[in-house]
N, C-alpha and C positions, 0 to 999 in steps of 0.2 A: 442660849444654852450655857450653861455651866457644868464643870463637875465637884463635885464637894467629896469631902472625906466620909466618911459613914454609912449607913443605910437609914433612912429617912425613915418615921413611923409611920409616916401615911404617903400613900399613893400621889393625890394629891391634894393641894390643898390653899391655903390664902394666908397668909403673914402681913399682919398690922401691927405694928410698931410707932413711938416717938420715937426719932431721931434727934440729938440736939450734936451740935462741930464745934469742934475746941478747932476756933480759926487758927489760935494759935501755934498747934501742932498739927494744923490740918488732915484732922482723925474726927470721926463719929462714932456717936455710940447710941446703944439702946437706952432711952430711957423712961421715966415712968412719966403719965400724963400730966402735964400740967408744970413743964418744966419751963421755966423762962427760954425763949428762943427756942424749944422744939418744934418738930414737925410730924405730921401724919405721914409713916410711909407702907406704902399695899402695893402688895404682889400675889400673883397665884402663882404657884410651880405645880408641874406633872414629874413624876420620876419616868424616866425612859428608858432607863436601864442599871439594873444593877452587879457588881462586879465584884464578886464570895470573896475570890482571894485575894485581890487589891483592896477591899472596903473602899470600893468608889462607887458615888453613884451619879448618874447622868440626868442633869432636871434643865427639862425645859421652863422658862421664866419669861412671865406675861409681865411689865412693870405698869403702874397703874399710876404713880405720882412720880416727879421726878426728885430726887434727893442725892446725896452726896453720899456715893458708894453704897445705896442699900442692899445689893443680894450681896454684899461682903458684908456688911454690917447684922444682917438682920439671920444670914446663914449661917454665923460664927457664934451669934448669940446664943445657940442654939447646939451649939458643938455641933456644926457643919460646916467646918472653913471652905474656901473655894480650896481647890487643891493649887500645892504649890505656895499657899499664902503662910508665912509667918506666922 
């Protein structure tokens, strides 16, 4: 489970994404397919609760591939940070 910033537009749902890591500054990010050294990353999330006056919402998160930070990567892309994150 996570909580992220926002209210989700859907209930739930499945997030497929490339992934490619700046080993360098050891960060990922979304990118488009066919990127040298990306990766497929899939997730489904449910929202489980949503919260009017904080604009928080509570999602549970099935990971499907493993990758480097994707419910940070792939929720932010999205204007969903985890809460709490930079």
């Amino acid at each position: 489970m996570a909580i992220v910033n926002g209210k989700m537009e859907k209930q739930k749902g499945v997030l497929r994404d490339y992934l490619w890591k700046d080993a360098k500054k050891n960060m990922s990010f979304v990118v488009k397919e066919g990127k040298r050294n990306s990766k497929l990353a899939e997730l489904d999330y449910e929202v489980l609760k949503y919260d009017t006056k904080q604009n928080l919402s509570v999602v549970k998160i099935n990971l499907h591939t493993g990758r480097h930070h994707p419910i940070r990567v792939q929720f932010s892309s999205r204007m969903h940070a985890i809460y709490g994150d930079n």
